[in-house]
N, C-alpha and C positions, 0 to 999 in steps of 0.2 A: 466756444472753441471747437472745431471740426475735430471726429476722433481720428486719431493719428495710425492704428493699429487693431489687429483685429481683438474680440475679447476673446481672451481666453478661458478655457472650463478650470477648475480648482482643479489639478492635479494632469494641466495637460500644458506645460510651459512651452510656450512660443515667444521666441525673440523677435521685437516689434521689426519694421521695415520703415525706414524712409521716417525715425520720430520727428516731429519738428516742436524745436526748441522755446518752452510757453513764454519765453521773454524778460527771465528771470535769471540773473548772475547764479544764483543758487542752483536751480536747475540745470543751467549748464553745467556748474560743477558736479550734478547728478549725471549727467547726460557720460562726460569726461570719464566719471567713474565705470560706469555701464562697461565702457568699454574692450574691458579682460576682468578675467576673476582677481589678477594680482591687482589690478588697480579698485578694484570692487572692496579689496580684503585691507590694502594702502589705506584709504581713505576712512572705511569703519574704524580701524586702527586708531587712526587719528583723530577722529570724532571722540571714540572713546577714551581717548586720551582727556583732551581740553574738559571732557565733560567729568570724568575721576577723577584728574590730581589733583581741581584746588582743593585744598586744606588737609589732602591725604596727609600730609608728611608734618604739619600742624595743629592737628585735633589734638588734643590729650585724648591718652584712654577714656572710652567710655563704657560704665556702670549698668547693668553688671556682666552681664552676655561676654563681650567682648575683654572687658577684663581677666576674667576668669578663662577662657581660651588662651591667651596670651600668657597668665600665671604659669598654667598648665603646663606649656609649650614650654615656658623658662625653665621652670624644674626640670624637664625630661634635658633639656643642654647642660642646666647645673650640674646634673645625677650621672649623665649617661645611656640613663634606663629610657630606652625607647618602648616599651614593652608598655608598662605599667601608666596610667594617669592618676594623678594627685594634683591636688589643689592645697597646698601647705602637707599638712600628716592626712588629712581627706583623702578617699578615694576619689574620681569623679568619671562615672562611668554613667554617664549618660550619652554621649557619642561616641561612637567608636576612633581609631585610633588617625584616620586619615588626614584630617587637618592639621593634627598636632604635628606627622610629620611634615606636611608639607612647611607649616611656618618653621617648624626647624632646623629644617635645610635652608629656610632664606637666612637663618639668624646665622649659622655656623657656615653660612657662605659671604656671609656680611663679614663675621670675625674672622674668616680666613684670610680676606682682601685688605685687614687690616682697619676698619672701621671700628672706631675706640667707644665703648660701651655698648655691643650691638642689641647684648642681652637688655637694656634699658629703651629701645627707641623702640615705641609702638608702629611706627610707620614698616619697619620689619616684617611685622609678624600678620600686618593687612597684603604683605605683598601676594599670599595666593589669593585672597579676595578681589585684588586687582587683576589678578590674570584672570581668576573664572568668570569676572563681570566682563571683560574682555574678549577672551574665549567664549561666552554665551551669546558673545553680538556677533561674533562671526560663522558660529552655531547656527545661530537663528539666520545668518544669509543662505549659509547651505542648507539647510531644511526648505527654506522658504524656496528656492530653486525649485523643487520640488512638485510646487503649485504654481510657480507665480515666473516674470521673466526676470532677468537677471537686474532691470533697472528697479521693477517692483522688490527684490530680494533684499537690495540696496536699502528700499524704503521701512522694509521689517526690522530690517536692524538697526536704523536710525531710531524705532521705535521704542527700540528695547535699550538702545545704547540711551535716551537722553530721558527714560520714562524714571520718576522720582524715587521707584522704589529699588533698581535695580543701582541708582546712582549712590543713594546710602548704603544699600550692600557692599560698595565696593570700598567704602570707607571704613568698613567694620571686620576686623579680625575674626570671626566666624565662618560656620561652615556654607553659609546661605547661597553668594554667588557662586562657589566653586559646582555646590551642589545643581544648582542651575548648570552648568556646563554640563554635567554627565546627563542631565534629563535630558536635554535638548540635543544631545548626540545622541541619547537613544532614540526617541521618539523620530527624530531624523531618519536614523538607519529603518526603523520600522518603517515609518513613512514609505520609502521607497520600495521595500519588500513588499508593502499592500496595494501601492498604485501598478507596479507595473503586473503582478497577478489580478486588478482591474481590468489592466487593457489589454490582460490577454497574453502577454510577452511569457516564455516559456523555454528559457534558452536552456540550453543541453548540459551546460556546466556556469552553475548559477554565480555570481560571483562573491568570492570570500570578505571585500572590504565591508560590507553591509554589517554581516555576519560579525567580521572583527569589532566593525567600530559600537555596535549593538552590545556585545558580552561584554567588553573592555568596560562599557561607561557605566551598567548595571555597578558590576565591580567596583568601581570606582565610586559610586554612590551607596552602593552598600557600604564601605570602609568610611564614608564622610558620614552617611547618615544614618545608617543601617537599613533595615527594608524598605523605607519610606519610596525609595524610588522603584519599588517595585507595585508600589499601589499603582502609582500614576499609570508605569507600561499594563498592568493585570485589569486595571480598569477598562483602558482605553482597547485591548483586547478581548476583553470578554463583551462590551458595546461592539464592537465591529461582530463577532460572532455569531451575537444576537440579530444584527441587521441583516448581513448578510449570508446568515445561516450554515455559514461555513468558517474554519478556520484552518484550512489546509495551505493557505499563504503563510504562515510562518514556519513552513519546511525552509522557506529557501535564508531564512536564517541561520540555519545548520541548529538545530537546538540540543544533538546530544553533545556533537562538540561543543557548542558553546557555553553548553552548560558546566563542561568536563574542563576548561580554561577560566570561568569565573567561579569555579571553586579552585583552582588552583592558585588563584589568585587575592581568595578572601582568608583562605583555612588557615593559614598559615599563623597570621594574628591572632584571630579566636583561640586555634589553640594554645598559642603561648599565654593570650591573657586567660585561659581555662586552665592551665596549667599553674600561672601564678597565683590565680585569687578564686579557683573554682567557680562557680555559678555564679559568685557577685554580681558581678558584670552583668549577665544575661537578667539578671534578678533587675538591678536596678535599671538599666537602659530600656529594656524591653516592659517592665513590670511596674519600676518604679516613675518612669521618662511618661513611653508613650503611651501605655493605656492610662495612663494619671491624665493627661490629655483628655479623653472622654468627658472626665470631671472639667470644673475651672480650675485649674491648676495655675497655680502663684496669681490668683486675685487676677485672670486674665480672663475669665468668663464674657461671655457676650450672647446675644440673642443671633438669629439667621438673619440674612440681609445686612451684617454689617464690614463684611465682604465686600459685597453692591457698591455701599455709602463710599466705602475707602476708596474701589475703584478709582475714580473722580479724580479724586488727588495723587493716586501713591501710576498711575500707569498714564496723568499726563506727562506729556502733550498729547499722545496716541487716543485719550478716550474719545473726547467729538468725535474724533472721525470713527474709531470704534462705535460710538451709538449712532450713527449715522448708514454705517453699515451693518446695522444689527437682521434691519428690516430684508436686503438684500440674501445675506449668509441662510437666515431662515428659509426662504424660499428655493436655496441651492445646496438644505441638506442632506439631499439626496445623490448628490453627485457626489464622486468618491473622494475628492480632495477636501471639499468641506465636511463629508462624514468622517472622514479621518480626523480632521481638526478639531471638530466638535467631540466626538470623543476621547479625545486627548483631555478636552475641556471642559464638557457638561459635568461627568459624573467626578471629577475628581471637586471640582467646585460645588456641588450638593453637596458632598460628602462634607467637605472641610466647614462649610455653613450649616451641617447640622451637628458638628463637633462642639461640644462647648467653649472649650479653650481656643480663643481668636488672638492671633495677634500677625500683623498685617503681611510678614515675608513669608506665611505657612502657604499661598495663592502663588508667589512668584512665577514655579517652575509650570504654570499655566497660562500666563502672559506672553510668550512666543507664539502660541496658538490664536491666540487673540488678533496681534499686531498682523500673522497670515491671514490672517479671516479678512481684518480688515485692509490689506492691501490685495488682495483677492476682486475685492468690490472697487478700490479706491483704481484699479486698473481697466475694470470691466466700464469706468461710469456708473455705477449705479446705485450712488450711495443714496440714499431719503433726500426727498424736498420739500419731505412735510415737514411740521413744527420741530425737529430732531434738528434742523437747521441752525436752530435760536443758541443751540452749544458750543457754537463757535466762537461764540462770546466768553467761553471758557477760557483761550489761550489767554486771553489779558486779563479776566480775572485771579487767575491763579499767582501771574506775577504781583500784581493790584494788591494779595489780600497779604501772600507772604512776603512782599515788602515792607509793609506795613509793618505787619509782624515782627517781621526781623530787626527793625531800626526802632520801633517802641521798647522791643524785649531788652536791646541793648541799650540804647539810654536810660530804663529802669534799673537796668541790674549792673549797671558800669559807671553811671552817668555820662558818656560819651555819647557822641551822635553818631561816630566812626564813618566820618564825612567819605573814606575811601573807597564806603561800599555804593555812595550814591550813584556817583557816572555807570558802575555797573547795572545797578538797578533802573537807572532810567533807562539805558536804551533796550533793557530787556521790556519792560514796558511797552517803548517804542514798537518792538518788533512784536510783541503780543497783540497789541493795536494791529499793525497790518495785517496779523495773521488772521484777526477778525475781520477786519474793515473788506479784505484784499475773499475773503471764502464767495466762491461757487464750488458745484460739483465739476466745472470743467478746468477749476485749477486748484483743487484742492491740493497736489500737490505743492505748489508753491507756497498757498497758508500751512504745509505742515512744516513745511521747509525755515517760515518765519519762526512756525514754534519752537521748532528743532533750536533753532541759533538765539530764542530765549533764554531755553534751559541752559545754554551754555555759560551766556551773561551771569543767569540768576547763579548758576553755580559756584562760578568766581565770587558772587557778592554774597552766598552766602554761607556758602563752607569756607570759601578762603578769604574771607575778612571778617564776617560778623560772629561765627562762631568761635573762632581760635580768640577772640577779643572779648567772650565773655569768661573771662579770668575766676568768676565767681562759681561757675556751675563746674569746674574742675578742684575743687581744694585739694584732690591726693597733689596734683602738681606745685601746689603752692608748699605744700609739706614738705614734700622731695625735697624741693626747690632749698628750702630752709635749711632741712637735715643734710642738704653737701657742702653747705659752706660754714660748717662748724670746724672746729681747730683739732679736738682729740682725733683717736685712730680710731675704726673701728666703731663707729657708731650703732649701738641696739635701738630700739624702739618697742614700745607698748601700745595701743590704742584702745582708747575704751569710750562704748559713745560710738566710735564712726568706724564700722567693719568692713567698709569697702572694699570689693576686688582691688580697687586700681589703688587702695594703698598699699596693698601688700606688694602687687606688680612695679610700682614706682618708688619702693621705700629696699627691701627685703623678704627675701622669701621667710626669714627666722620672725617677724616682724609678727609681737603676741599679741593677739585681739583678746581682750581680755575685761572686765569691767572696771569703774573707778578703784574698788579698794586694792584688786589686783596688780592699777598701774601702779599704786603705791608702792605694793611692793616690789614689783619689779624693778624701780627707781633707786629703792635702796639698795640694789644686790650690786653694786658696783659702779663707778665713775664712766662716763661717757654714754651714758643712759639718759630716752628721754623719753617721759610722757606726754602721749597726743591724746590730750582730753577734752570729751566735746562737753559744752555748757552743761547741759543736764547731767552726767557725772560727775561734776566737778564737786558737789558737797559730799558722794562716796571717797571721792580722791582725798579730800583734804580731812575727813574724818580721820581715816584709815593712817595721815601722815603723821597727823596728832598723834595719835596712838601709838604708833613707833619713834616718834620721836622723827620723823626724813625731814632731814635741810634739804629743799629745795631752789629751785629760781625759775621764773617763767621768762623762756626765754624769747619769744615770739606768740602770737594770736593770728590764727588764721580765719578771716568771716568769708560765709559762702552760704552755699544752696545745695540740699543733696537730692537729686534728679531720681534716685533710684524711689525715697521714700516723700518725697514732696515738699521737703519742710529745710528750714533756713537753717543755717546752725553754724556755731562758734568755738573753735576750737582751739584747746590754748595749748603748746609745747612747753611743757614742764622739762627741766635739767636737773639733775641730781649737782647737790653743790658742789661748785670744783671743777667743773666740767665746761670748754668756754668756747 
């Protein structure tokens, strides 16, 4: 196909003239979008929509990450105390206070509108997950601006909006995607403050949105994550300084003011949580959190390169074409748009692959640099024609393996076939196929365009039918589930054996983890008391009843899979007698 527009340099965007449309209902819909930024912002919207909510509002809590955020979040609405985090009588001061309040505010704007149990529904407390993964697709269009034209800008954030690992972020109660949005607004604003002292621009009164949107989002990811977000910007300018031997482009960020607003903006916290619990905090988050990181911290060790490996999985559909333009980026990192990207990029990913402790969303806020890199090339024409080609074969393998996957895992662990998720899964297949079958470099966009509306299928088939259907790999809900439709008032609980976040989250925040002889006793301290005792306790449990003499009854068995620790397990709800 004849190129339609001229190419552009990474960091010099030109809107095409006279595109002609490659003959693809999709791409027209891209073309349509191109149009205005409100319909550019319309449409990601909605992409990112179809591609989050299946099974957002259907998962059960998941073990333990997200459990415990969410516990956290619930006490601070129990208590009142927005100040302090606990996790039952625990401190828990490993992140700082920002998340908690933002799912706060969704809970106690839920129970304002009258939504009956708000404090119980996980789907709540993912709501700021859903806006950052939202917020970071529309992030990454305006950054992408930056480099690319406004139809290429469209195609970065389809990248991001439908890439696998930003799409489990958005289902999980944590700080991960929110965290993503304040990066990607930083690096943004920076962006802009380094290309146009690039090209020379040098206006008399520089302008303040830059500036704002830069200190606001540091701010705001210092409160989410603490300095973490300060590596990524300290990296990524101390690499540029190094290239270009100067760093006098970030005056026109304004950096005394802006530094004199994002401490206005952080101090406030700190000191109250320095005032309530002294150095704890700084002790554990900083001491005991992230330099424990260096080590393997919680059996999450890994070797370098396996970052790399994930890639593959966790940033399709986006990687083919990312390896594809790997070869091009290289050759064009000298130019100031891809030296910017890349140093957004390189040094923060050595770093993170030579840290010990790996686990896959610590990469994320690196993945918008990427999707720019690669639609930088995927505009220019100039992705690889060498053997880098043979990766296109990827779009239909990934639906291919986790199909599979998905429909085995469930009829092992459910006996169901959950015949609902097929239609979905075939035609994402379908469209994985074209996405291969349909690749050149002169229409690459439209095979991304098939991927794109893969992941969407796949998404439907397999957050919102296969996973909410495996009943087994959630037992706190099956416990819940039990412990509300009992008759007494006022239901306590014990657990011993299975100390799950999300029991405590889906049960009681009073809810004693405790061991078997313990739940004994706790059984006998009063009527309307039960014990959730998993198998391997259960010969402490019934020693210890002996021995005091507790009438008991079993009133329910819960069988399942605990995901946190790999292993199947049986848990039986002990009643104190009397209790019905």
């Amino acid at each position: 196909m004849a190129e339609t527009y001229a190419r552009p340099r990474f960091g010099e965007p030109r809107e095409p003239k006279n595109r002609v449309n490659p003959g693809s209902r999709f791409a027209g819909v891209i073309d349509f979008a191109a149009g205005s930024h409100a319909r550019a912002a319309i449409f990601l919207i909605l992409c990112g929509l179809l591609l989050f909510l299946p099974g957002f509002f259907t998962i059960p809590p998941i073990d333990r990450d997200e459990a415990r955020f969410a516990q956290a979040t619930k006490q601070m609405v129990e208590t009142g105390d927005f100040v302090d985090i606990r996790f039952q009588d625990d401190v828990r001061y490993k992140k700082p206070v920002g998340i908690y309040w933002m799912q706060s505010a969704a809970v106690e704007a839920a129970s304002a509108m009258g939504l009956p149990k708000a404090q119980l529904r996980i789907w709540l407390y993912r709501v700021p997950s859903l806006i950052g993964a939202v917020g970071a697709v529309l992030l990454t269009y305006w950054t992408a601006l930056a480099f690319v034209t406004r139809h290429g800008a469209i195609f970065a954030g389809l990248m991001m909006a439908s890439s696998v690992l930003l799409g489990a972020e958005a289902r999980l109660a944590k700080t991960d995607a929110m965290l993503l949005l304040t990066v990607v607004a930083a690096m943004g604003a920076l962006a802009r403050a380094y290309l146009s002292w690039q090209r020379g621009e040098d206006p008399a009164n520089p302008p303040w949105t830059w500036p704002a949107i830069f200190w606001t989002a540091l701010a705001g990811g210092i409160l989410l994550k603490g300095p973490l977000i300060l590596m990524f910007v300290v990296l990524a300018i101390g690499t540029l300084a190094i290239l270009d031997r100067s760093a006098t482009w970030l005056w026109r960020l304004r950096p005394v003011w802006g530094l004199m607003w994002m401490l206005v903006l952080v101090l406030p916290w700190f000191v109250a949580i320095f005032w309530r619990a002294g150095d704890a905090f700084f002790t554990d988050s900083i001491g005991g959190d992230m330099l424990s990181k260096l080590a393997a911290q919680e059996s999450h060790g890994a070797p370098p390169g396996l970052y790399l490996l994930l890639f593959w999985v966790t940033f399709w559909p986006g990687a083919p074409l990312a390896a594809m333009a790997a070869p091009a980026v290289w050759r064009a990192r000298r130019e100031p748009g891809a030296q910017f990207l890349l140093a957004w990029l390189v040094p923060s990913w050595i770093l993170f692959e030579l840290v010990l402790t790996k686990l896959p969303h610590y990469v994320l806020p690196l993945y918008p640099a990427i999707a720019i890199l690669t639609v930088g090339a995927l505009e220019r024409r100039v992705l690889s024609r060498s053997w880098l080609r043979r990766g296109a074969a990827w779009w239909f393998a990934i639906p291919a393996v986790t199909s599979v996957i998905a429909v085995v895992g469930a009829i092992t662990l459910t006996r169901q076939p959950v015949f609902l998720a097929w239609p979905f899964v075939a035609v994402a297949l379908i469209l994985g196929l074209f996405a291969w079958w349909l690749y050149d470099d002169n229409r690459a966009e439209r095979s991304l365009l098939n991927a794109v509306a893969a992941a969407m299928f796949m998404a439907v088939a397999v957050y919102g039918v296969v996973v909410p259907a495996l009943t087994p790999l959630f037992p706190s809900a099956e416990i819940a589930h039990a412990l509300r439709n009992v008759v007494c008032v006022g239901p306590k609980a014990a657990a011993a054996g299975f100390h799950e976040p999300s029991l405590v989250f889906m049960t009681d925040t009073s809810t004693v983890l405790t061991d078997g002889s313990g739940a004994a006793d706790f059984l006998g301290q009063g009527s309307c008391r039960f014990a959730l005792v998993e198998s391997r306790s259960e010969r402490g449990f019934v020693q210890r009843a002996e021995a005091i003499g507790l009438r008991y009854n079993v009133a329910a068995r819960v069988d399942g899979y605990n995901i946190s620790q790999g292993k199947a397990i049986s848990i039986a709800i002990f009643r104190s007698e009397g209790t019905e």
